[in-house]
Biopython code that builds the backbone (N, CA, C, O; Angstrom):
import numpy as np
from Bio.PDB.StructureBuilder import StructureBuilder

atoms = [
    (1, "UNK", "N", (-109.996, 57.072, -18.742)),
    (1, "UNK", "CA", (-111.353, 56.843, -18.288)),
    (1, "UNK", "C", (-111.966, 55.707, -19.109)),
    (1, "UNK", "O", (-111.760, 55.606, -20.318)),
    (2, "UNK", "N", (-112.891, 54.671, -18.261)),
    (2, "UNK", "CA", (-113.499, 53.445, -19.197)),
    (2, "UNK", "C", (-114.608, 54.158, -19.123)),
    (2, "UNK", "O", (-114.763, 55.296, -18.681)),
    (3, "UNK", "N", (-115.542, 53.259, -19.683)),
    (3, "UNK", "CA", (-117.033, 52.730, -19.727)),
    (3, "UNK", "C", (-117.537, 52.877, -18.308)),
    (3, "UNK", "O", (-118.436, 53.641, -17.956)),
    (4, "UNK", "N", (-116.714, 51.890, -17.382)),
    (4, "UNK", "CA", (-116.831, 51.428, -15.907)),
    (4, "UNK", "C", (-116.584, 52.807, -15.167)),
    (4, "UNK", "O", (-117.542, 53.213, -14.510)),
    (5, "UNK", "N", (-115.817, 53.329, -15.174)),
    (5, "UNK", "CA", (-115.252, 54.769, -14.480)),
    (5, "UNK", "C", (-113.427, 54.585, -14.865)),
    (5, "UNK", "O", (-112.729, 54.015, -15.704)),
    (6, "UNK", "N", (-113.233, 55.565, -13.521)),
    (6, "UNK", "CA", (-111.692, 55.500, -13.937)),
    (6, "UNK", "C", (-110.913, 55.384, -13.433)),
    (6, "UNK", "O", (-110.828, 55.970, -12.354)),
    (7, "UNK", "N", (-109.401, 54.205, -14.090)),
    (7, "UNK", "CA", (-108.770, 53.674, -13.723)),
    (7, "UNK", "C", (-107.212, 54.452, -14.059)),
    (7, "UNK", "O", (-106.925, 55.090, -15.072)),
    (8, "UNK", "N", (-106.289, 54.153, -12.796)),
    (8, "UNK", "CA", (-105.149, 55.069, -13.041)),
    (8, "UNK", "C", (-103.836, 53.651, -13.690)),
    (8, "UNK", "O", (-104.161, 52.476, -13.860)),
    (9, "UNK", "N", (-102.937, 54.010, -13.845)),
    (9, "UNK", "CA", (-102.266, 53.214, -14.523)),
    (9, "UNK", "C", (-100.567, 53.648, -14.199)),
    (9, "UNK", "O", (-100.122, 54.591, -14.852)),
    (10, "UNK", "N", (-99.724, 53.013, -13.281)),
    (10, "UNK", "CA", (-98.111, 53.199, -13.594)),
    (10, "UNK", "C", (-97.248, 53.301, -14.419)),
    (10, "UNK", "O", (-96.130, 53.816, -14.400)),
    (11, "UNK", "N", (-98.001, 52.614, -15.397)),
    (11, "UNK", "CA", (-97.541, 52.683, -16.596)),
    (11, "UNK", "C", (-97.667, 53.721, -17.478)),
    (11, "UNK", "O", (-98.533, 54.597, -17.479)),
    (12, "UNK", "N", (-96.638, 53.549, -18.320)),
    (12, "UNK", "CA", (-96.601, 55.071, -19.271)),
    (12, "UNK", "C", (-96.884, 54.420, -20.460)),
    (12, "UNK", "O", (-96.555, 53.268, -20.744)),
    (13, "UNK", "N", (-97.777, 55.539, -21.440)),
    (13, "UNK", "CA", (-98.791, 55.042, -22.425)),
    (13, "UNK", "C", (-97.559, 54.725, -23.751)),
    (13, "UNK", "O", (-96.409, 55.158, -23.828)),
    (14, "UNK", "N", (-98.299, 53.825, -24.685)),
    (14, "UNK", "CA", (-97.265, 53.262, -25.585)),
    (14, "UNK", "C", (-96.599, 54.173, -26.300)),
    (14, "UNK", "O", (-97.148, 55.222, -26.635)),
    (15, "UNK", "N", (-94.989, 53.808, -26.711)),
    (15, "UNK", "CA", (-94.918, 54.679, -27.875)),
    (15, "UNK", "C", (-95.170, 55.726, -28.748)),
    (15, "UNK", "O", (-96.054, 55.258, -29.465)),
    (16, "UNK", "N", (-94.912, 57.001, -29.185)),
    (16, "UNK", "CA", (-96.050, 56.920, -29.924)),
    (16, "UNK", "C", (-97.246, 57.592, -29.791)),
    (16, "UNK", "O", (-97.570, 58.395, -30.667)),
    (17, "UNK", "N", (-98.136, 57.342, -28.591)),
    (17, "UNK", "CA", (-99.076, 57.550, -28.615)),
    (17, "UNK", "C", (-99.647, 58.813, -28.380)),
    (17, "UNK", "O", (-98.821, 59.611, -27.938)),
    (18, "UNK", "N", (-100.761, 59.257, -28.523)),
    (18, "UNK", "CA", (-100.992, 60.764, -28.824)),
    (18, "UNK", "C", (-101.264, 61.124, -27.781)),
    (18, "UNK", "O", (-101.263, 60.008, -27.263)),
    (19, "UNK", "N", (-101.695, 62.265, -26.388)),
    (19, "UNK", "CA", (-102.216, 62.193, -25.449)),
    (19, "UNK", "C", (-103.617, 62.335, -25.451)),
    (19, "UNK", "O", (-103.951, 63.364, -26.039)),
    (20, "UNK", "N", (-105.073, 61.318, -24.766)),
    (20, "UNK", "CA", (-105.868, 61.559, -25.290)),
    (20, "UNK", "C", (-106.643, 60.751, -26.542)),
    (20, "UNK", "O", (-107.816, 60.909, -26.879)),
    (21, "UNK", "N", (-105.667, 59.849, -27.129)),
    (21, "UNK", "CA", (-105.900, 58.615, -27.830)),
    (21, "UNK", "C", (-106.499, 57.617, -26.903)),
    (21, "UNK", "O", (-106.266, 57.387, -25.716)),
    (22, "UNK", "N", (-107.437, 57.014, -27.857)),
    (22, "UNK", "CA", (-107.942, 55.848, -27.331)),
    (22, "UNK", "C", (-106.992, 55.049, -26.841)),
    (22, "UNK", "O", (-105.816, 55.352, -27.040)),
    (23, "UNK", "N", (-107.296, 53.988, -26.178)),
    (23, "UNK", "CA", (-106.330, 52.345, -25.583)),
    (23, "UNK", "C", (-107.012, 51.328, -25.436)),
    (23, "UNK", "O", (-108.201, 51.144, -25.698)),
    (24, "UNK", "N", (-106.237, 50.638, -25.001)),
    (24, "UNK", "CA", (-106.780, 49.131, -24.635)),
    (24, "UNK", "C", (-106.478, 48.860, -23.440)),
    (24, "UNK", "O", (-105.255, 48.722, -23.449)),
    (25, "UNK", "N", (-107.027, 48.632, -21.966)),
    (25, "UNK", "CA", (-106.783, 48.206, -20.448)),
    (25, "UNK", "C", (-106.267, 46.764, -20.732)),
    (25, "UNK", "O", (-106.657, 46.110, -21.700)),
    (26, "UNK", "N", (-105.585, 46.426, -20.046)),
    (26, "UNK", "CA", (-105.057, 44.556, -19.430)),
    (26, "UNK", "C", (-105.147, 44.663, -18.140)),
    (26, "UNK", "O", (-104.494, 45.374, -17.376)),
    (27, "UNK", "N", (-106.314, 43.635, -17.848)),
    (27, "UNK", "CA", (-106.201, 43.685, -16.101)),
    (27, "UNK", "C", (-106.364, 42.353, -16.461)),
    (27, "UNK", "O", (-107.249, 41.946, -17.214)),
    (28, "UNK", "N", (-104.970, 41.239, -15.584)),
    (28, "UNK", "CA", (-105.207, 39.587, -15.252)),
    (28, "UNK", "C", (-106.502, 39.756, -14.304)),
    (28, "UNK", "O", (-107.020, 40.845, -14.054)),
    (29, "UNK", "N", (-106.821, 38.860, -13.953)),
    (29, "UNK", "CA", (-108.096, 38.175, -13.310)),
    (29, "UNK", "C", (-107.827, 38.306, -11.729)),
    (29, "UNK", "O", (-108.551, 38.754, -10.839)),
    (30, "UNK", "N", (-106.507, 37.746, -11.690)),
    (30, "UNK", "CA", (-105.832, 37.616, -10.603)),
    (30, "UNK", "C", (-105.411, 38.992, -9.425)),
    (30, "UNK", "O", (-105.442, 39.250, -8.222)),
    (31, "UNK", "N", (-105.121, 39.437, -10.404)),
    (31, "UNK", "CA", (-104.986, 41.255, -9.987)),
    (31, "UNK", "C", (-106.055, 41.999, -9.566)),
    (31, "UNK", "O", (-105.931, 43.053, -8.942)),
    (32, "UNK", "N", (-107.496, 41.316, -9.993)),
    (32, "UNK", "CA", (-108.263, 42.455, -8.934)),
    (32, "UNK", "C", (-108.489, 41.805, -7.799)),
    (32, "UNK", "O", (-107.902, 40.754, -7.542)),
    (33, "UNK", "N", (-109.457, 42.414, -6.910)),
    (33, "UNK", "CA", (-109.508, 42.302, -5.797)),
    (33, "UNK", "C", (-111.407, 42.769, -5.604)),
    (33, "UNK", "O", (-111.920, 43.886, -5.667)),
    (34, "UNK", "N", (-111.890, 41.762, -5.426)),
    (34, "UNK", "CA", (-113.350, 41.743, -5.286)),
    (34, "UNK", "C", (-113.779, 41.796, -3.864)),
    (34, "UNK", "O", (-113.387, 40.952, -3.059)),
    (35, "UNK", "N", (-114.692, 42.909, -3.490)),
    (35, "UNK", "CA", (-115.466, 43.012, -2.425)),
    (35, "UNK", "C", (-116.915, 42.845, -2.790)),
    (35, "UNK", "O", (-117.290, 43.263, -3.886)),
    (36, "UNK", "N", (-118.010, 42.097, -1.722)),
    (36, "UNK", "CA", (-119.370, 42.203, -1.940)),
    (36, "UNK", "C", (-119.706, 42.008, -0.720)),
    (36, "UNK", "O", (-119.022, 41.335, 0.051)),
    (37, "UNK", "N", (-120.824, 42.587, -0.399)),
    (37, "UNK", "CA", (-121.470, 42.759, 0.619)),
    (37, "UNK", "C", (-121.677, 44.437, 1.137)),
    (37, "UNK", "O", (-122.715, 45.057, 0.903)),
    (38, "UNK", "N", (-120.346, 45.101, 1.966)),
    (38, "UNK", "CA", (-120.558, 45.962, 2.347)),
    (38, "UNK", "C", (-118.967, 46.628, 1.817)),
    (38, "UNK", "O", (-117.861, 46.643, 2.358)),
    (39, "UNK", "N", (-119.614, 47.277, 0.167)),
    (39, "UNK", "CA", (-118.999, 47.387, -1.121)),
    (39, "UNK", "C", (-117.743, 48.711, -0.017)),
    (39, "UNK", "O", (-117.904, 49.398, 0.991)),
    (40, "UNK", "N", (-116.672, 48.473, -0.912)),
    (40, "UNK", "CA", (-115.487, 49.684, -0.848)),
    (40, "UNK", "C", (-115.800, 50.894, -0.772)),
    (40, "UNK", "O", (-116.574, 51.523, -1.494)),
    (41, "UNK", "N", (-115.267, 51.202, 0.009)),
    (41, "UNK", "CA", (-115.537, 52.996, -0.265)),
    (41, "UNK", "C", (-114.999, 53.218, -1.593)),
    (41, "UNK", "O", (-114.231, 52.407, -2.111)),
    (42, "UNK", "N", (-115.319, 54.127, -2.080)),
    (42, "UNK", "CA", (-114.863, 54.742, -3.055)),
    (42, "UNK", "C", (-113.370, 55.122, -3.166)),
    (42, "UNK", "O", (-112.934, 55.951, -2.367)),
    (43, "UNK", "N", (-112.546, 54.576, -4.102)),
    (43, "UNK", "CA", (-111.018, 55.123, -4.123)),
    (43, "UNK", "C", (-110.690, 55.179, -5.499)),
    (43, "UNK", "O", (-111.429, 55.073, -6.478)),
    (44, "UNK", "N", (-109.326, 55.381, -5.418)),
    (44, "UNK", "CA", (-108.661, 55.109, -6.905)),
    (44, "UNK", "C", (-109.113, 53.562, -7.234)),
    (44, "UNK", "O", (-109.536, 52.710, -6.453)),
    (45, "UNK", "N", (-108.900, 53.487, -8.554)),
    (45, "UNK", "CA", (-108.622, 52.429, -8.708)),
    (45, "UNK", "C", (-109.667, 51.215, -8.530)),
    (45, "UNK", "O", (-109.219, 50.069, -8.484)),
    (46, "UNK", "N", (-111.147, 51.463, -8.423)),
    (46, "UNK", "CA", (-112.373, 51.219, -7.587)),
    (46, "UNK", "C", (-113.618, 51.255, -8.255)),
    (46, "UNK", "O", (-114.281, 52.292, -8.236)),
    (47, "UNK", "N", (-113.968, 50.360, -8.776)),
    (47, "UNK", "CA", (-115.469, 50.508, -9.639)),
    (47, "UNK", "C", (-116.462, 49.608, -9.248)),
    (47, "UNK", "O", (-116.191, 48.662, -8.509)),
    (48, "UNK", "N", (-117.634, 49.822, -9.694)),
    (48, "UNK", "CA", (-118.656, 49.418, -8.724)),
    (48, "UNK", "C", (-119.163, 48.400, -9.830)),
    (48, "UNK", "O", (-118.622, 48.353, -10.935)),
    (49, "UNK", "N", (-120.343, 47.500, -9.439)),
    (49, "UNK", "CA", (-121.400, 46.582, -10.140)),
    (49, "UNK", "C", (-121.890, 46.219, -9.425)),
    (49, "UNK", "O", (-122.339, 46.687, -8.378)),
    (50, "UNK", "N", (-121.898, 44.545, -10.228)),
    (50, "UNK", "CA", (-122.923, 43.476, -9.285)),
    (50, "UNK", "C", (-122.378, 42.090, -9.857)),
    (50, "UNK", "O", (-122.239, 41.665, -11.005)),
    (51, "UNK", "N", (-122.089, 41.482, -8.418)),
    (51, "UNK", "CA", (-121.864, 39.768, -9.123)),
    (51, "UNK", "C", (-123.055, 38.816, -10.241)),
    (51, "UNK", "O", (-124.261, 38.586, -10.151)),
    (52, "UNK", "N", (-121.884, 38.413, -11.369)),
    (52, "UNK", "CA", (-123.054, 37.822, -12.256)),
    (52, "UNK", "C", (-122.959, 36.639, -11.744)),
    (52, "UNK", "O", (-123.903, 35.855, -11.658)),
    (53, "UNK", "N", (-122.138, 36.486, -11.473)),
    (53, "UNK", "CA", (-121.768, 34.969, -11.175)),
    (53, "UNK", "C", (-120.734, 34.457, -10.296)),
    (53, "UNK", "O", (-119.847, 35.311, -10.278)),
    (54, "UNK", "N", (-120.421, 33.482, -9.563)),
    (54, "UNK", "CA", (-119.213, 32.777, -8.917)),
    (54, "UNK", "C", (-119.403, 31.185, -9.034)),
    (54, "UNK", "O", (-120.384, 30.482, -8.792)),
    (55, "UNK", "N", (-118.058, 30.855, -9.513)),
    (55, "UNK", "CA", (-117.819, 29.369, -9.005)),
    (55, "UNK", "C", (-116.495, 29.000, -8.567)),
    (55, "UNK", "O", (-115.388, 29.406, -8.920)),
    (56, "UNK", "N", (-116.862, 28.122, -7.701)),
    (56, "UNK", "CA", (-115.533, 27.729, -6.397)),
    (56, "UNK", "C", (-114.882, 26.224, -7.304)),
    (56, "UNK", "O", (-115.324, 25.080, -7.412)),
    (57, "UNK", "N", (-113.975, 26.729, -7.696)),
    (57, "UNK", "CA", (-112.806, 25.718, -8.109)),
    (57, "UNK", "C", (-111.726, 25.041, -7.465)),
    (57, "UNK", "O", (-110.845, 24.532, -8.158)),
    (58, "UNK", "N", (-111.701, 24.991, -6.506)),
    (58, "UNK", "CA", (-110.664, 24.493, -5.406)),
    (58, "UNK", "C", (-110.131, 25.595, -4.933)),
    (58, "UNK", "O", (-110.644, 26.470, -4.236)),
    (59, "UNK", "N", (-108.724, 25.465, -5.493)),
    (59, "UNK", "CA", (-107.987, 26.588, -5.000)),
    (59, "UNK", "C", (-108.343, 28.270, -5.342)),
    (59, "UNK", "O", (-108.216, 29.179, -4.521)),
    (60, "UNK", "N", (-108.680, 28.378, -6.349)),
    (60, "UNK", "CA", (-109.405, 29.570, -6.905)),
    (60, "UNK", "C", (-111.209, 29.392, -6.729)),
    (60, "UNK", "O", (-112.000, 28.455, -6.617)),
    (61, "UNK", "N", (-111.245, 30.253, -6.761)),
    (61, "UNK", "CA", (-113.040, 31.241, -7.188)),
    (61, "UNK", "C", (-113.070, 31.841, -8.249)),
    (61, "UNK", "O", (-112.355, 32.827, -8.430)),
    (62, "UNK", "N", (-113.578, 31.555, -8.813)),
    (62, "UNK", "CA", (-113.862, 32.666, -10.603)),
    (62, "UNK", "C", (-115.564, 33.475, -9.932)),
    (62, "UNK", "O", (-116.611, 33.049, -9.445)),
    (63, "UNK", "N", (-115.125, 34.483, -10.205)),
    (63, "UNK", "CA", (-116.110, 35.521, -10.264)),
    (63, "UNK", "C", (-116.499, 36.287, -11.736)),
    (63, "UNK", "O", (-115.727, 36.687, -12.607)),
    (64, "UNK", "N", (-117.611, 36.329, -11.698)),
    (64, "UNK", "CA", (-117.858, 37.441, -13.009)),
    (64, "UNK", "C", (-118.609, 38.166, -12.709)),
    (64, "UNK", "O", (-119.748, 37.873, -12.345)),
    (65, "UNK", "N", (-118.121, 39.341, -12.795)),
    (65, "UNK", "CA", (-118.507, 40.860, -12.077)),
    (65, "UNK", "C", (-119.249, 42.347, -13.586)),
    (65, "UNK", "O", (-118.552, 42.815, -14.486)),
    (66, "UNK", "N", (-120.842, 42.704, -13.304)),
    (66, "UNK", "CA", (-121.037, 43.240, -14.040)),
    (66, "UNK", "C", (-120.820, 44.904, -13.448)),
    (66, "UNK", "O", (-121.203, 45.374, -12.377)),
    (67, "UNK", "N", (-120.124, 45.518, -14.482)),
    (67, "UNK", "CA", (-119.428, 46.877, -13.604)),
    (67, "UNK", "C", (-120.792, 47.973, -14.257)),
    (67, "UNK", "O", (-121.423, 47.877, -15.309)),
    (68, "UNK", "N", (-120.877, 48.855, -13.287)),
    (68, "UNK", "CA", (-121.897, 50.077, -13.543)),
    (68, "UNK", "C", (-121.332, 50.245, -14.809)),
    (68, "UNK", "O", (-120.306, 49.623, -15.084)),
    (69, "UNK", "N", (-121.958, 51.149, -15.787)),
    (69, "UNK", "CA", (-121.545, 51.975, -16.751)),
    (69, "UNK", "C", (-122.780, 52.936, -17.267)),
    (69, "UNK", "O", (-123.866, 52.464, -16.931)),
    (70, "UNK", "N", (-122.856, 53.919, -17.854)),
    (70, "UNK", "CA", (-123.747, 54.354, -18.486)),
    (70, "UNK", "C", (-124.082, 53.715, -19.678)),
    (70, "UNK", "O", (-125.221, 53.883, -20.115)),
    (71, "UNK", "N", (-123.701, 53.377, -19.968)),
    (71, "UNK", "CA", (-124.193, 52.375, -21.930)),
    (71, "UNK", "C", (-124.176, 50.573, -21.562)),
    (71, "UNK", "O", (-124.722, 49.953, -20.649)),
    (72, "UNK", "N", (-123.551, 50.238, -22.378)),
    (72, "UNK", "CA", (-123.210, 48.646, -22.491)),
    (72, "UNK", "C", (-122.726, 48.125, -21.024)),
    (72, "UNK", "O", (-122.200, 48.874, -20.201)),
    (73, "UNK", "N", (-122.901, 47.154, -20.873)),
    (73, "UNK", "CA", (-122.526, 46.589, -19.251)),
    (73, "UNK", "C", (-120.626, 45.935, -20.023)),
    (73, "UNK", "O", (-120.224, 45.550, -21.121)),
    (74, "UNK", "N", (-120.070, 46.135, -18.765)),
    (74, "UNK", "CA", (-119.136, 45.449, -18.559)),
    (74, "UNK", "C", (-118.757, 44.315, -18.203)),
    (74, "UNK", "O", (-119.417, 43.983, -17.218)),
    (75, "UNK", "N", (-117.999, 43.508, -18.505)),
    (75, "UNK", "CA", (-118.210, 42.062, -17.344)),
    (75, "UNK", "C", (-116.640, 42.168, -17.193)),
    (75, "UNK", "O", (-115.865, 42.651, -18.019)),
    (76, "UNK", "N", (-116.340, 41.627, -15.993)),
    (76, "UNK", "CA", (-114.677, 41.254, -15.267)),
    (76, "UNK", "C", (-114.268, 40.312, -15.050)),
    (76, "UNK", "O", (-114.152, 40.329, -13.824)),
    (77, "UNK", "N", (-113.848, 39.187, -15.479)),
    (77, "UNK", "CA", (-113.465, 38.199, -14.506)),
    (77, "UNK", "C", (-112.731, 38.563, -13.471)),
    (77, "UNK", "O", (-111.823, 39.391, -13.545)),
    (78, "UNK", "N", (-113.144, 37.855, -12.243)),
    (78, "UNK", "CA", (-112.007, 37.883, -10.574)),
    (78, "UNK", "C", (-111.493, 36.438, -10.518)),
    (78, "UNK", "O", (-112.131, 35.388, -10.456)),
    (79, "UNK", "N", (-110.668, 36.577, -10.543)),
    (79, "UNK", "CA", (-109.620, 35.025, -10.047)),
    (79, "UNK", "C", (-109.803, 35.155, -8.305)),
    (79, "UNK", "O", (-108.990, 36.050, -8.073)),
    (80, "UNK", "N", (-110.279, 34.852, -7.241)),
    (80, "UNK", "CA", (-110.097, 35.189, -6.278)),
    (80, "UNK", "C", (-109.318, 33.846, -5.743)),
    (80, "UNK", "O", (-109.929, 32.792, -5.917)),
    (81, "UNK", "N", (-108.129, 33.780, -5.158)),
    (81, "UNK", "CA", (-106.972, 32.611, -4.654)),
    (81, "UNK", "C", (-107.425, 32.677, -3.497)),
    (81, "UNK", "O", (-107.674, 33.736, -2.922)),
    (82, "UNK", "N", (-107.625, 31.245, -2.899)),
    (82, "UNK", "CA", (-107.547, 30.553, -1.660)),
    (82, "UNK", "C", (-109.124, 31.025, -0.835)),
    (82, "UNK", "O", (-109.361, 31.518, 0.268)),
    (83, "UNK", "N", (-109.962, 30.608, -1.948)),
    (83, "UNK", "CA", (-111.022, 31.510, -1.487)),
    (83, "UNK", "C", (-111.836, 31.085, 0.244)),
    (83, "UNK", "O", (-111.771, 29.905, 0.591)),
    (84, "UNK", "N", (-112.304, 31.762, 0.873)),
    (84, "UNK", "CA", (-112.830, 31.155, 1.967)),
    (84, "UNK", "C", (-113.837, 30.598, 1.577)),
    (84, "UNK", "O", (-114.080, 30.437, 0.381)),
    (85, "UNK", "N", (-114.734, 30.139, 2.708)),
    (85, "UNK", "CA", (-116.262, 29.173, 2.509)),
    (85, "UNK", "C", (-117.671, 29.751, 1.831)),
    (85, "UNK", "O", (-118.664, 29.118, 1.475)),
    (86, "UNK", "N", (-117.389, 31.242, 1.778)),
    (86, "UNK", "CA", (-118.231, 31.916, 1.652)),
    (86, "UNK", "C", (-118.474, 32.680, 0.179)),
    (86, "UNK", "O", (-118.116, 33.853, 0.065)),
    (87, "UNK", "N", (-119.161, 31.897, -1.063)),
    (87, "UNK", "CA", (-119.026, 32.762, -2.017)),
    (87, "UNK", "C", (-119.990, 33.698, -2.079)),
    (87, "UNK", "O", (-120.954, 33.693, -1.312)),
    (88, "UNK", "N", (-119.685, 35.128, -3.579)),
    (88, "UNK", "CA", (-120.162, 35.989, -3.298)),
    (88, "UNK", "C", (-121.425, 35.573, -4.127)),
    (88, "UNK", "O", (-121.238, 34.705, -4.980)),
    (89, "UNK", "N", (-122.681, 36.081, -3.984)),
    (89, "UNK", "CA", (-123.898, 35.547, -4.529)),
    (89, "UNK", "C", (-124.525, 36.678, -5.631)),
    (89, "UNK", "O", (-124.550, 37.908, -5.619)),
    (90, "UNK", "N", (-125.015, 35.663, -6.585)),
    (90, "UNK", "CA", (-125.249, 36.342, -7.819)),
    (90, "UNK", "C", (-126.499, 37.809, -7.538)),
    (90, "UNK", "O", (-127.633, 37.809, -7.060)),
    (91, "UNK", "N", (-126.047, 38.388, -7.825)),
    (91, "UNK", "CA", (-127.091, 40.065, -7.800)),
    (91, "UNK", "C", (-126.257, 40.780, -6.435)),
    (91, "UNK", "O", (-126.724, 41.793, -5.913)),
    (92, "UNK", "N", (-125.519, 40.410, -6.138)),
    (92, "UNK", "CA", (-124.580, 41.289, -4.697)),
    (92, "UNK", "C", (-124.390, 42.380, -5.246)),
    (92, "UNK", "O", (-124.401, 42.274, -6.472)),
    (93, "UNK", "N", (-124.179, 43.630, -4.786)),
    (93, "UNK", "CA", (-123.163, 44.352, -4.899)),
    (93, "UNK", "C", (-122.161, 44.317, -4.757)),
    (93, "UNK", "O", (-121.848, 43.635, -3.781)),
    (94, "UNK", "N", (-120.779, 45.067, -5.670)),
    (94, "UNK", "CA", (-119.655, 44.199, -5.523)),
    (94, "UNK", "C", (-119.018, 45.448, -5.743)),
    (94, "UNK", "O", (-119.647, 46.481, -5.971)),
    (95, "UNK", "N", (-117.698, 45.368, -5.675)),
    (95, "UNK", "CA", (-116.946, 46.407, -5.669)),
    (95, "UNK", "C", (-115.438, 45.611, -6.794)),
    (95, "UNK", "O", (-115.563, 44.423, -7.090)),
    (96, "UNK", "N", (-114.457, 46.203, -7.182)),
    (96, "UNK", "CA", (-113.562, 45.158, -8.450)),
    (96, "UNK", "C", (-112.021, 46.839, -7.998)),
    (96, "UNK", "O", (-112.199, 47.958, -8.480)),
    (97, "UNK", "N", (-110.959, 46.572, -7.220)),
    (97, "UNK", "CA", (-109.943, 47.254, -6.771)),
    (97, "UNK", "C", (-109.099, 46.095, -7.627)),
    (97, "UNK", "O", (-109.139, 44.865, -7.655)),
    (98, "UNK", "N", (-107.995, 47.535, -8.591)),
    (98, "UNK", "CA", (-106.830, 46.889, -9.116)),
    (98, "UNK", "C", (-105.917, 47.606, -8.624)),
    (98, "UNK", "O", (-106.351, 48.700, -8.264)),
    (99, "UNK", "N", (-104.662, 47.433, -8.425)),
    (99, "UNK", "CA", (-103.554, 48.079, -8.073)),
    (99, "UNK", "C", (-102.791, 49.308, -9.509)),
    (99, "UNK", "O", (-102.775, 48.747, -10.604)),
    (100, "UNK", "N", (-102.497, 50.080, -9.517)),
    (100, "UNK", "CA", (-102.039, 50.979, -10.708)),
    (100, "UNK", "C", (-101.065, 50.049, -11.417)),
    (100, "UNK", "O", (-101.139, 49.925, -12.639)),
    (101, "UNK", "N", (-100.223, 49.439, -10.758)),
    (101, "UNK", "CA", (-99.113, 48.636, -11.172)),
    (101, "UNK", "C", (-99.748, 48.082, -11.994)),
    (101, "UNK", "O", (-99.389, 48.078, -13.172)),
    (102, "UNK", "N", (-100.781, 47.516, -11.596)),
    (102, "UNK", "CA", (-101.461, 45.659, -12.637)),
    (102, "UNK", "C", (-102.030, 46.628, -13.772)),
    (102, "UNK", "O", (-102.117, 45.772, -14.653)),
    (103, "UNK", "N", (-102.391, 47.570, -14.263)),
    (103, "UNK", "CA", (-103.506, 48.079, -15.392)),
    (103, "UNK", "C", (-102.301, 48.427, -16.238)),
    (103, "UNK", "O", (-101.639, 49.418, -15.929)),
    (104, "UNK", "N", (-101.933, 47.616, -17.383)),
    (104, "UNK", "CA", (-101.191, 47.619, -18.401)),
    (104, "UNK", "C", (-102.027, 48.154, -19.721)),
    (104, "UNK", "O", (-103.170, 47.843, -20.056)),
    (105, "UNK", "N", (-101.061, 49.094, -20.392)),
    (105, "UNK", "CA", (-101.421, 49.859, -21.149)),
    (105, "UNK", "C", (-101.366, 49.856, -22.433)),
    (105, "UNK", "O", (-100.376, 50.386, -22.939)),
    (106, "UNK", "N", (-102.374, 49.282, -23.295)),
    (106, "UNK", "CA", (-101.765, 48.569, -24.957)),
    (106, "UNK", "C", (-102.855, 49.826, -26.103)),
    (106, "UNK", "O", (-103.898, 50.446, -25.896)),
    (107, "UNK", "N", (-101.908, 49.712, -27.298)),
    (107, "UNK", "CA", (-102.862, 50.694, -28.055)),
    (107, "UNK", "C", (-104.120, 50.218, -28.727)),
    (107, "UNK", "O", (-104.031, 49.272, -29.510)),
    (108, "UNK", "N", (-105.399, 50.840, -28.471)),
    (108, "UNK", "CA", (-106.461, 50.323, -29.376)),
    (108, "UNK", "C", (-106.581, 49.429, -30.427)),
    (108, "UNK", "O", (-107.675, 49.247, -30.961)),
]
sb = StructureBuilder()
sb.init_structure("model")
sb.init_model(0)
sb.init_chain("A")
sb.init_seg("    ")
for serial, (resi, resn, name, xyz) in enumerate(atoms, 1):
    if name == "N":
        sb.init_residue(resn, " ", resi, " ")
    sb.init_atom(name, np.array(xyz, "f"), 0.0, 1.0, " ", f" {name:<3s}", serial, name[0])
structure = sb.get_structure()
């Protein structure tokens, strides 16, 4: 469980590790998958915010995504590839889907 809510993981936790120990998430940029407008349903793998920001770089879109949390805000970068014409606009609601595969699992 994060800050953001909670994320499942394919991966098996390091070495070692205790069950119930803190960690550290790795999500590339590239690996999520940003919705805004008319946000995701709710699933695995699925946390909510609000776009802080987007800029259109050619082939990529960089997004920076602030995720709900109860305390401290989160921020995400989204790599979004081959983006269409339409970026997502700052204060959207947004939605941030990673695949279990991509959430790599390192110790605190």
């Amino acid at each position: 469980t994060t800050a953001a809510g909670e994320l499942l993981s394919a991966h098996p936790a390091p070495d070692g590790m205790a069950p119930g120990a803190p960690l550290t998430l790795s999500l590339r940029p590239e690996a999520l998958r940003l919705s805004w407008g008319s946000v995701a349903a709710p699933s695995d793998n699925t946390l909510s915010g609000h776009v802080a920001d987007s800029i259109y770089l050619g082939e990529i879109a960089q997004h920076a995504v602030d995720l709900a949390s109860g305390g401290a805000a989160t921020r995400v970068k989204v790599a979004q590839l081959n983006p269409g014409p339409t970026l997502a606009t700052a204060g959207s609601a947004a939605s941030v889907t990673v695949a279990p595969s991509d959430v790599v699992l390192l110790p605190a």
